[in-house]
MIBA-294457 format. One line per 8 residues: for each residue x, y, z of N, C-alpha, C. Coordinates in Angstrom, 1 decimal, m for minus. Example, Ala and Ser with C-alpha at 12.3 -4.5 7.8 and 13.67 -1.06 7.14 Angstrom:
BEGIN
13.2:m5.7:7.8:12.3:m4.5:7.8:13.2:m3.3:7.8 | 12.8:m2.2:7.1:13.7:m1.1:7.1:12.9:0.0:7.9
END
This chain:
BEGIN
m14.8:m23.2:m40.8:m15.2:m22.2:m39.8:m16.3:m22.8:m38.9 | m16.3:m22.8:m37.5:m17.1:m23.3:m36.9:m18.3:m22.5:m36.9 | m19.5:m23.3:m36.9:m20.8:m22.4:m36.7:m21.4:m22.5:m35.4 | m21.7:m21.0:m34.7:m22.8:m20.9:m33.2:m23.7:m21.1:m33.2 | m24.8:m22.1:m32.7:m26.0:m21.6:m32.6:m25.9:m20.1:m31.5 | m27.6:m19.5:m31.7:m27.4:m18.2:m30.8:m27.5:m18.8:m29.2 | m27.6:m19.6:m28.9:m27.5:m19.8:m27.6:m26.0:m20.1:m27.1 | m25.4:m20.6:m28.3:m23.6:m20.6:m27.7:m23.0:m19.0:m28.2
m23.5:m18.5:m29.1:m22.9:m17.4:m29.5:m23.7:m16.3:m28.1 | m24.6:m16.8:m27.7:m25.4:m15.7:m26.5:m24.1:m15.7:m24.9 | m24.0:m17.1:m25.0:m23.3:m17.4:m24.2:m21.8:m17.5:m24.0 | m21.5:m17.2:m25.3:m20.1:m16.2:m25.7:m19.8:m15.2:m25.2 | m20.7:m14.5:m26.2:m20.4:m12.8:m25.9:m20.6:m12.4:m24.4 | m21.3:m13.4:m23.6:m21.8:m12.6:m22.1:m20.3:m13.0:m21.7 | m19.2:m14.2:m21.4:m18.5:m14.7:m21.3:m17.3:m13.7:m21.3 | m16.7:m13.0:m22.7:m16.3:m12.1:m23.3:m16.0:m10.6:m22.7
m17.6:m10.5:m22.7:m17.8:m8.9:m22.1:m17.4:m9.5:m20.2 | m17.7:m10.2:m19.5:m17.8:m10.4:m18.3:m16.1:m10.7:m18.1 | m15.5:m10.9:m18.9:m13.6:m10.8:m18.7:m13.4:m9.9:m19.1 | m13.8:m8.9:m19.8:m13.4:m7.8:m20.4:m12.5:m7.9:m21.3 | m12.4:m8.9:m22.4:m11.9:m9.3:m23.4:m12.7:m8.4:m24.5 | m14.3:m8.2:m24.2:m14.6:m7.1:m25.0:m14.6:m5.7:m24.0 | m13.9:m5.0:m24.0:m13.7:m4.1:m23.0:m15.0:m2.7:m23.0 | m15.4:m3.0:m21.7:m16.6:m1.5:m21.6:m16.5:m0.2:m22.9
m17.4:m0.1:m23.4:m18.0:1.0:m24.6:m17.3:0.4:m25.8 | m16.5:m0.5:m25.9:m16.1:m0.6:m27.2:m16.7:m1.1:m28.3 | m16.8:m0.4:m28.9:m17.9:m0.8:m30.8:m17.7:m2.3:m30.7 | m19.1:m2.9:m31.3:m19.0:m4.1:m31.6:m19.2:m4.5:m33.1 | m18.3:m4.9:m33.8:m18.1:m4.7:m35.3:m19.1:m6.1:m35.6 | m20.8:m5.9:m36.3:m21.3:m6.8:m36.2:m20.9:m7.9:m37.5 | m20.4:m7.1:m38.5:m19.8:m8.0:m39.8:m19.1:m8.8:m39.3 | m17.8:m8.3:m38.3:m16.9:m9.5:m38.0:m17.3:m10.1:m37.0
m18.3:m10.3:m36.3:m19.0:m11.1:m35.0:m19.4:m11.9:m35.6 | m20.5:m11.5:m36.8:m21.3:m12.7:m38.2:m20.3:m13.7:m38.8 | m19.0:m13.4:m39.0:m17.8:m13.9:m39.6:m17.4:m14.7:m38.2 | m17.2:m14.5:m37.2:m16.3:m15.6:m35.8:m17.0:m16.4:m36.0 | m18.6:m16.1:m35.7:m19.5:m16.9:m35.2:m20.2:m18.0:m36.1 | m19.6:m17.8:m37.2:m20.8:m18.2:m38.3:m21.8:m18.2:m38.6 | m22.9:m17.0:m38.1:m24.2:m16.7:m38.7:m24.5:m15.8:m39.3 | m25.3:m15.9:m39.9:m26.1:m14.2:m41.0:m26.0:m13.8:m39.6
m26.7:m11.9:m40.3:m26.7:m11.0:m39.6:m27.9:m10.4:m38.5 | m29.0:m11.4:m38.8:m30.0:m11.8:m38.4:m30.2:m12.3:m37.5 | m29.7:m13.2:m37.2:m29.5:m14.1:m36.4:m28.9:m13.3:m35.0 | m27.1:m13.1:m35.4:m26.7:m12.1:m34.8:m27.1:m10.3:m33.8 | m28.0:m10.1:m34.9:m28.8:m9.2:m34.3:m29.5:m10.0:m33.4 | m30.5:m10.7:m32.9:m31.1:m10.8:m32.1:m30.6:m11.0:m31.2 | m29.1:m11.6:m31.2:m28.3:m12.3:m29.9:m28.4:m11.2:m29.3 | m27.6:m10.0:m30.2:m27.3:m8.9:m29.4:m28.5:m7.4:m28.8
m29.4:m8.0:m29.4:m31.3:m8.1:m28.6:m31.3:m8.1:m27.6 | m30.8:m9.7:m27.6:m31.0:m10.3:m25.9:m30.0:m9.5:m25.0 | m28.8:m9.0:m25.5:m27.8:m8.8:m24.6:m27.9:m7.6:m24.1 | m28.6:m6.7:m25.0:m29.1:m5.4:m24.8:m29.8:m5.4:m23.4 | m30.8:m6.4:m23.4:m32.4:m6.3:m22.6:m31.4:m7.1:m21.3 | m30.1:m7.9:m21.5:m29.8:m8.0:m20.0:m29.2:m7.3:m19.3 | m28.5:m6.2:m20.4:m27.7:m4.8:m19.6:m26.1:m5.2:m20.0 | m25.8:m6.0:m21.2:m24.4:m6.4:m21.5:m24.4:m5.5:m22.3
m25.0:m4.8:m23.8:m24.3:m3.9:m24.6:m25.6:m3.0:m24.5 | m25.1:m1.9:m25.5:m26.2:m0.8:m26.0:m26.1:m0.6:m27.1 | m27.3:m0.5:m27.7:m27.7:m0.8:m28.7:m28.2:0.7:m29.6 | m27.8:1.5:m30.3:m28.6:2.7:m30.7:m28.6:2.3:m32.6 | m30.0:3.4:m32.6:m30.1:3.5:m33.7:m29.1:4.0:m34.9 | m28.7:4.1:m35.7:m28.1:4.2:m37.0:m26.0:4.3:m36.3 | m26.0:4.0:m35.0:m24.9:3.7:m34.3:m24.5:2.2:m34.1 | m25.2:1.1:m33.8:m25.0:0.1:m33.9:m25.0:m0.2:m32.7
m23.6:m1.2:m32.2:m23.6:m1.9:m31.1:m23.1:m1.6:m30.2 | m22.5:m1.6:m28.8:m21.4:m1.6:m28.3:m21.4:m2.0:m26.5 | m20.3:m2.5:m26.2:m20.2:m3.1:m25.0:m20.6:m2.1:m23.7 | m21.9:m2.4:m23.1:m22.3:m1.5:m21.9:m20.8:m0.8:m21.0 | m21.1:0.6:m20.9:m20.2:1.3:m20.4:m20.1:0.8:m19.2 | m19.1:1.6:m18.5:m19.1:2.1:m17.1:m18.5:2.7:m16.4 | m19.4:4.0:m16.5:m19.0:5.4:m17.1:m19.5:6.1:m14.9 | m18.9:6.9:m14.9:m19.0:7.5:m13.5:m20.7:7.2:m12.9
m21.4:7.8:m13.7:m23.0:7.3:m12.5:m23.2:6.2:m12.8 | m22.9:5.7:m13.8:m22.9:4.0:m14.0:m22.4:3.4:m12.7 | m21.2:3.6:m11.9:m20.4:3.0:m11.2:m20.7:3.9:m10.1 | m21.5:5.0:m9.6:m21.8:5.9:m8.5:m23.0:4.8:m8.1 | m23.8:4.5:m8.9:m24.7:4.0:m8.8:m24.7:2.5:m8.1 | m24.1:1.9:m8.8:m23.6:0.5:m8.5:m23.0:0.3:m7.2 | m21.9:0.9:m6.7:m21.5:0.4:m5.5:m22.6:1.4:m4.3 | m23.6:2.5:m5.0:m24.4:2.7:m3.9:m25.7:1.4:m3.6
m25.8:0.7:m4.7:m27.3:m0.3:m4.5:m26.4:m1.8:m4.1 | m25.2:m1.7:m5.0:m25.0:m3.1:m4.7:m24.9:m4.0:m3.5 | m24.7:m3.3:m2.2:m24.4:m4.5:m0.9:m26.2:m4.1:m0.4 | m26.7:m3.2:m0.9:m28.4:m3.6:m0.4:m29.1:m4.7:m1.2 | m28.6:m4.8:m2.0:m29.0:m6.0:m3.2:m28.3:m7.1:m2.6 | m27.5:m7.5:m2.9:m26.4:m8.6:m2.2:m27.2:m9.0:m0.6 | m26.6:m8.1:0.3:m28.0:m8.4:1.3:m29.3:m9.0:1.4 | m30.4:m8.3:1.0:m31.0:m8.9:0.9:m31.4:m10.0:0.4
m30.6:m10.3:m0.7:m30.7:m11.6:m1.4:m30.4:m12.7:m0.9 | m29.0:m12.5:0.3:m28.5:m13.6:1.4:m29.8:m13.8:2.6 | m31.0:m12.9:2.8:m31.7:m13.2:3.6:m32.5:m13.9:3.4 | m33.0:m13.8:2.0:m34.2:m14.5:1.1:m33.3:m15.7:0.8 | m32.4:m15.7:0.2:m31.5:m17.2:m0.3:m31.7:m18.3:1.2 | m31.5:m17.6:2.2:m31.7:m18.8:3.6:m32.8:m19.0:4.0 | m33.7:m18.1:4.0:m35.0:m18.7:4.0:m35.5:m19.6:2.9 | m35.4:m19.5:1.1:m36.1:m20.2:0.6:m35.3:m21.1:0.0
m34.0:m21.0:0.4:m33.1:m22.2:m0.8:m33.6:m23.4:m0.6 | m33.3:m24.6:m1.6:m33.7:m26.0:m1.6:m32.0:m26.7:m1.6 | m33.0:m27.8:m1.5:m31.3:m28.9:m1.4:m30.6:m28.8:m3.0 | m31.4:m29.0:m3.9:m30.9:m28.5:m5.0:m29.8:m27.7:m5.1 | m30.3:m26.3:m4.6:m29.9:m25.4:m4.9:m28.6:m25.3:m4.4 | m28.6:m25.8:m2.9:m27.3:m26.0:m2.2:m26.5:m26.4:m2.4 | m27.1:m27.7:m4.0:m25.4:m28.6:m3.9:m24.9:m27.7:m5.2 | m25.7:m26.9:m6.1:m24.9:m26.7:m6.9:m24.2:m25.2:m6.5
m24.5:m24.6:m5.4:m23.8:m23.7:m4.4:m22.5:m24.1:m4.5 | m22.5:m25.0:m3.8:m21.4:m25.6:m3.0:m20.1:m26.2:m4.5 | m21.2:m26.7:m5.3:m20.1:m27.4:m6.9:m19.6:m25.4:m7.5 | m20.4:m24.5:m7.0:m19.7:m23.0:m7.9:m18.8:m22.7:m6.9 | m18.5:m23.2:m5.6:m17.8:m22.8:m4.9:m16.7:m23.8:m5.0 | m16.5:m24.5:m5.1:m15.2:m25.6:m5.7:m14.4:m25.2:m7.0 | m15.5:m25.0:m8.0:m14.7:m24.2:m9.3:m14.0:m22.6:m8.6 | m14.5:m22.0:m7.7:m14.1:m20.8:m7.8:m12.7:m20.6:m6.7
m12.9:m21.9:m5.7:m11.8:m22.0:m4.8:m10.5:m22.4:m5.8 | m10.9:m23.2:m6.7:m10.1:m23.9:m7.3:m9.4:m23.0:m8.6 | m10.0:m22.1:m9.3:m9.1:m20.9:m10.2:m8.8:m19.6:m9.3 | m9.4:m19.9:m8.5:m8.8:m18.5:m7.2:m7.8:m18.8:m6.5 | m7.0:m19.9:m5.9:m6.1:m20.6:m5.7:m4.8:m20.7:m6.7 | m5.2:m21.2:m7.9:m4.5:m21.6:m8.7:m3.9:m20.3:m9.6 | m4.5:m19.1:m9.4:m4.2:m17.7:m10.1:m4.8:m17.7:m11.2 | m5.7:m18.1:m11.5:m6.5:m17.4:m13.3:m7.8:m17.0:m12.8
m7.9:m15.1:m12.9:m8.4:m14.2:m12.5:m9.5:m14.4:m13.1 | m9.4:m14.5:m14.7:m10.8:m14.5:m15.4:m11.6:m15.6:m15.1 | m11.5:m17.2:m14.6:m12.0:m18.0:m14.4:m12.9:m17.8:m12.8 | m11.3:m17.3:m12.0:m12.0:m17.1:m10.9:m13.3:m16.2:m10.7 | m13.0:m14.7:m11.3:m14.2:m14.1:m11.3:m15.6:m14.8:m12.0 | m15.7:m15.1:m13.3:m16.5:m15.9:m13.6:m17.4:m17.3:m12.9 | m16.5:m17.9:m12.3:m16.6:m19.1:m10.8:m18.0:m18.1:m9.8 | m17.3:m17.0:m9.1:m17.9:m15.8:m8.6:m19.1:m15.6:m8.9
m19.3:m15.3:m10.7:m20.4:m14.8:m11.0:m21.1:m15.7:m10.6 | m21.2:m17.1:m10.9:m21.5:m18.4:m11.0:m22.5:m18.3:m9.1 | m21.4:m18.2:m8.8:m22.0:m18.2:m6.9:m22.9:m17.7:m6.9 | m22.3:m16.4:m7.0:m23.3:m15.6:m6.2:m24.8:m15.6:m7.1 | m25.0:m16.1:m8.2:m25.9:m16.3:m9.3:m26.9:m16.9:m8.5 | m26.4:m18.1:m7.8:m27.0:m19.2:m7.6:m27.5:m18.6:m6.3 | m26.9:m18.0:m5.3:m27.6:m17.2:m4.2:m28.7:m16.5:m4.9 | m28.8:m15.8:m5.7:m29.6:m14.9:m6.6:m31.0:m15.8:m6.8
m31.2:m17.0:m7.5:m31.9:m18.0:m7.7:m32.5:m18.4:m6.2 | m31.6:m18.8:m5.4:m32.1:m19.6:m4.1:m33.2:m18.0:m3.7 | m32.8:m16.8:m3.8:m34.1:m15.7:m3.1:m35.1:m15.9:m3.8 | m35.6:m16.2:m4.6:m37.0:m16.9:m5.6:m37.9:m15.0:m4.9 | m37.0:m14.2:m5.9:m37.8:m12.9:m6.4:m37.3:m12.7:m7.4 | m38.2:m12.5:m7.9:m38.0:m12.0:m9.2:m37.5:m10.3:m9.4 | m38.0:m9.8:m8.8:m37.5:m8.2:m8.6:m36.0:m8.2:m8.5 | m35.5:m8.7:m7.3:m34.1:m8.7:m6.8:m33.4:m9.0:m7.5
m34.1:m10.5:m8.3:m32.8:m11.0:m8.9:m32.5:m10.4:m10.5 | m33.4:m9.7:m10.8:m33.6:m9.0:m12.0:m32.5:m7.8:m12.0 | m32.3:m7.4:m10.5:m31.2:m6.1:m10.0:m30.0:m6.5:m9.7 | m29.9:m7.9:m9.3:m28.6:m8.7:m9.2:m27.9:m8.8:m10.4 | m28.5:m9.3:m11.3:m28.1:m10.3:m12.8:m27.5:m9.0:m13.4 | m28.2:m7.6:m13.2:m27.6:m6.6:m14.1:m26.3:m5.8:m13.1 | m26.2:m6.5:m12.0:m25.5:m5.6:m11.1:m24.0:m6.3:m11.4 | m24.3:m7.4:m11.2:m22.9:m8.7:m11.4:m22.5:m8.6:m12.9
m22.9:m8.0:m13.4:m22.3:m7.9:m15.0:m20.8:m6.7:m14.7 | m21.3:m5.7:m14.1:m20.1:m4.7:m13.4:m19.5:m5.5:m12.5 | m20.1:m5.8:m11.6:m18.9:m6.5:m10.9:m18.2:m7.4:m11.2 | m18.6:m8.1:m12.1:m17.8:m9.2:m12.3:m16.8:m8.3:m13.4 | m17.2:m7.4:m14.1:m15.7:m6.8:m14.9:m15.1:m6.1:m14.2 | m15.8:m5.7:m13.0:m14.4:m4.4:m12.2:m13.5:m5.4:m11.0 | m14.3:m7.0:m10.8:m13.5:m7.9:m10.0:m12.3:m8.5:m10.5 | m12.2:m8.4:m11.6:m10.5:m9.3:m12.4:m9.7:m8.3:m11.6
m9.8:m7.2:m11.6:m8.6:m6.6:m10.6:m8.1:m7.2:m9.3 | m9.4:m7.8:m8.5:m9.3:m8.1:m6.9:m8.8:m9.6:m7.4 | m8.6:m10.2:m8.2:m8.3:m11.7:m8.2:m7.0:m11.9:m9.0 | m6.2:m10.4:m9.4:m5.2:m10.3:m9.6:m4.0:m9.7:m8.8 | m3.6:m10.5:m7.5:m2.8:m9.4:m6.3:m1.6:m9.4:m6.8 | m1.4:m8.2:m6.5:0.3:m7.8:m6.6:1.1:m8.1:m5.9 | 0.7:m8.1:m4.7:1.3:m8.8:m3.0:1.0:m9.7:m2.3 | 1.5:m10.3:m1.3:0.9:m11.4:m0.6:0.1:m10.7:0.4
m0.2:m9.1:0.9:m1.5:m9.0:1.4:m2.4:m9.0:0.5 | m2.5:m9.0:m0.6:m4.0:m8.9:m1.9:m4.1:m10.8:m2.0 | m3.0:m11.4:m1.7:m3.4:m12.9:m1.8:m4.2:m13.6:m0.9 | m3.7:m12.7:0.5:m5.1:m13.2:1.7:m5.8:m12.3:1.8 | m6.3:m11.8:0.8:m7.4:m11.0:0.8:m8.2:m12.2:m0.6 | m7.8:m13.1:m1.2:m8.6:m13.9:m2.2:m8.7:m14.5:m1.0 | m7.8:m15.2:m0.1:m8.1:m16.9:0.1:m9.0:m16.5:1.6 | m9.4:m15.1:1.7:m10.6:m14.9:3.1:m11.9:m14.8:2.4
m11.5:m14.3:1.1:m13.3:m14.5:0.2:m13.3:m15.6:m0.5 | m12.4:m17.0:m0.3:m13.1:m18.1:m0.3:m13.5:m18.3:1.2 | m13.0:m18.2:2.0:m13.2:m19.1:3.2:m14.7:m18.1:3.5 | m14.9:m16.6:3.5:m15.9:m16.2:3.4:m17.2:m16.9:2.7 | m16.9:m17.1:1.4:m18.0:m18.1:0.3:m18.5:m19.4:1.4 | m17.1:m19.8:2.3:m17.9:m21.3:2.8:m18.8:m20.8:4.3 | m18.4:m19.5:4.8:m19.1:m19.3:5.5:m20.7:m18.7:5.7 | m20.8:m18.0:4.1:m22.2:m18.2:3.6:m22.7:m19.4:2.9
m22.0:m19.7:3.0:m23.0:m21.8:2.1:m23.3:m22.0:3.9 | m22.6:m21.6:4.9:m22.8:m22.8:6.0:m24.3:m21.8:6.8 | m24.2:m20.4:6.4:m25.5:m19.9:7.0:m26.7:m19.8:6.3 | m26.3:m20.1:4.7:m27.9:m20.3:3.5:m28.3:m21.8:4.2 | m27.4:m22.6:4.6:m27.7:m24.0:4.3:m28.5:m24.2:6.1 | m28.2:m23.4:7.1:m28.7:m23.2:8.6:m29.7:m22.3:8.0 | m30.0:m21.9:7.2:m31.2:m21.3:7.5:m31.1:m19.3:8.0 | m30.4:m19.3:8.6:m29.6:m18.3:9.0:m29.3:m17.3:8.5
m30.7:m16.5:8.4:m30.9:m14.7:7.3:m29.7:m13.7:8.1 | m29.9:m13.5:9.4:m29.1:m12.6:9.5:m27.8:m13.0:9.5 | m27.2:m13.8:9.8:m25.8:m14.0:9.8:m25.4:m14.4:8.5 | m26.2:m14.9:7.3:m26.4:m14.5:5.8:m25.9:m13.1:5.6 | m26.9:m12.1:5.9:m26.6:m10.9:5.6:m25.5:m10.2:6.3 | m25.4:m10.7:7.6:m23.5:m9.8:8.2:m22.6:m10.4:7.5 | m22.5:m11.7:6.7:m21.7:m12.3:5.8:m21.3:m11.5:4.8 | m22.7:m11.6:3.8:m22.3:m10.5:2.8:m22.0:m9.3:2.9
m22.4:m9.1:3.9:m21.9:m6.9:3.7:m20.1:m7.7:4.3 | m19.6:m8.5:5.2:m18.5:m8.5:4.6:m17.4:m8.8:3.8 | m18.1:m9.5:2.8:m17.9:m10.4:1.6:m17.6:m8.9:0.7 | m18.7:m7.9:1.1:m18.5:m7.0:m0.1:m17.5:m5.8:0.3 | m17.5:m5.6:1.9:m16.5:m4.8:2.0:m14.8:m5.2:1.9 | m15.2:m6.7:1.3:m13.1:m7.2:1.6:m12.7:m6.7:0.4 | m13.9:m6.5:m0.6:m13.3:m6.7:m2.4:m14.0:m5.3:m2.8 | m14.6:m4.3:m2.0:m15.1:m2.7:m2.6:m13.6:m2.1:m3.1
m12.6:m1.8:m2.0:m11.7:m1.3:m2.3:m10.8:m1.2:m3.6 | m10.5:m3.2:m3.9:m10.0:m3.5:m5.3:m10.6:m3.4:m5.3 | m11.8:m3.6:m6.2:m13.1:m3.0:m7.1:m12.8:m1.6:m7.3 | m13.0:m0.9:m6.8:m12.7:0.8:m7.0:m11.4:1.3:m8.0 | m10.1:0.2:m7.2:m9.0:0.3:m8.0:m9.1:0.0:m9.8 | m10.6:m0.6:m10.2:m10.6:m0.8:m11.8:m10.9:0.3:m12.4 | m11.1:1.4:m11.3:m11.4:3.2:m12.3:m10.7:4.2:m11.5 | m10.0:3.5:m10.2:m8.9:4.5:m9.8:m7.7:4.1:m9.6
m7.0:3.6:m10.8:m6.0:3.3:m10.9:m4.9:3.9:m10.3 | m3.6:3.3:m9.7:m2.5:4.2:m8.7:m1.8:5.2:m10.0 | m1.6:6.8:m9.3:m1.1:7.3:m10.1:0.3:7.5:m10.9 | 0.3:7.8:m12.0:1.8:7.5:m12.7:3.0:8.3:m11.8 | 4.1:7.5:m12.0:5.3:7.9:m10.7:5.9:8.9:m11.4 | 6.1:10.4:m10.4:6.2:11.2:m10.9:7.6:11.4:m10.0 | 8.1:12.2:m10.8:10.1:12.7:m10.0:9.7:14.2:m9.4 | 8.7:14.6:m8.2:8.6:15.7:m7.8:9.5:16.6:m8.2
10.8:16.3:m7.3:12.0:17.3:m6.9:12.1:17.5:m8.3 | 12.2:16.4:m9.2:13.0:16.8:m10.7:12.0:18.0:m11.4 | 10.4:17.5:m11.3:9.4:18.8:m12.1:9.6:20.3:m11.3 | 9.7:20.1:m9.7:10.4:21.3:m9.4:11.6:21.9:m9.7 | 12.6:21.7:m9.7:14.3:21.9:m10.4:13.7:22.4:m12.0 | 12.7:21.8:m12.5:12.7:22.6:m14.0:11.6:23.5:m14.4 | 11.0:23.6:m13.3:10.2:24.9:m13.1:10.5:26.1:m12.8 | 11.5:25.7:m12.1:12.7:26.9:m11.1:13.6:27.3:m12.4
13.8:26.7:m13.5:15.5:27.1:m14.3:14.9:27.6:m15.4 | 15.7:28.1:m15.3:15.6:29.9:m16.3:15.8:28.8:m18.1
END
């Protein structure tokens, strides 16, 4: 059985929950986490410490563990802060990014053209988190990015929807939020706050809609005429 340190087992579980392989509220059975992972329960506990304090699970007393919901004000909440967050963070990212920061921009944006293209949703969104992370970093606030890091934990689970299209309109709706991605690398890297920020508000309005579709699913197909015909008979 392979053994984790907590830093690969930390960066598991975030992994996990962010595909929704552990899916929102669901109990986290710490016996059998201690058993995948190979560590005491100790150890384990702490991981899930840290995961608590980033906004990945909740943690209650004599209840145990479980994967952070995302439950109606949870998600009221979220798409009301998230493009003011996103925003301003594209203004601050062009004013203070470094060369650094830009090439590994540009290397999160290659992985993410590259599983967004190719169809594997969980990679791509992941790729995503990766980006926009690094936009997050280039704003050097600590405030913002402290409201980003907990904001992109939802997004990134309600996005496998938008990176899974049913049709070839949902397909060029991925391959305009890569070419979008390159057209914020080209205004962080000019320097260029506001056209940063008309970027992202439309980076976030291409993918709000799917996003929404992860808690308003299309409704089940129903035979009108037929439920009326047997409402009508005696």
């Amino acid at each position: 059985m392979p053994r984790f340190s907590k830093e690969d087992c930390l960066a598991d579980l975030r992994r996990r929950i962010l595909s929704t392989e552990l899916a929102p509220g669901e109990d986290l059975d710490e016996a059998g986490l201690s058993e995948q992972y190979g560590m005491s329960r100790t150890p384990l506990r702490e991981v899930l410490q840290r995961l608590q304090g980033e906004g990945y699970v909740d943690m209650t007393q004599n209840r145990g563990a479980k994967v952070a919901s995302m439950d109606i004000a949870v998600l009221r909440t979220f798409f009301q802060t998230a493009p003011m967050v996103y925003a301003n963070i594209a203004r601050l990212a062009a004013e203070n990014r470094t060369g650094a920061q830009l090439d590994r921009l540009k290397a999160a944006q290659q992985e993410f053209t590259r599983a967004a293209k190719s169809a594997q949703p969980g990679e791509a969104a992941l790729a995503n988190h990766r980006f926009h992370a690094t936009i997050g970093e280039m704003a050097q606030n600590p405030y913002l990015v402290a409201s980003l890091a907990r904001l992109q934990i939802d997004h990134t689970r309600m996005s496998q929807t938008f990176y899974r299209p049913a049709a070839p309109a949902e397909t060029l709706l991925v391959l305009t939020a890569i070419e979008q991605h390159d057209a914020m690398i080209a205004a962080i890297e000019g320097r260029e706050g506001a056209l940063a920020i008309d970027l992202t508000l439309q980076h976030w309005d291409l993918s709000r809609d799917r996003m929404e579709r992860f808690v308003r699913p299309d409704p089940l197909p129903v035979d009108v005429v037929s439920l009326k015909d047997r409402r009508n008979a005696v």
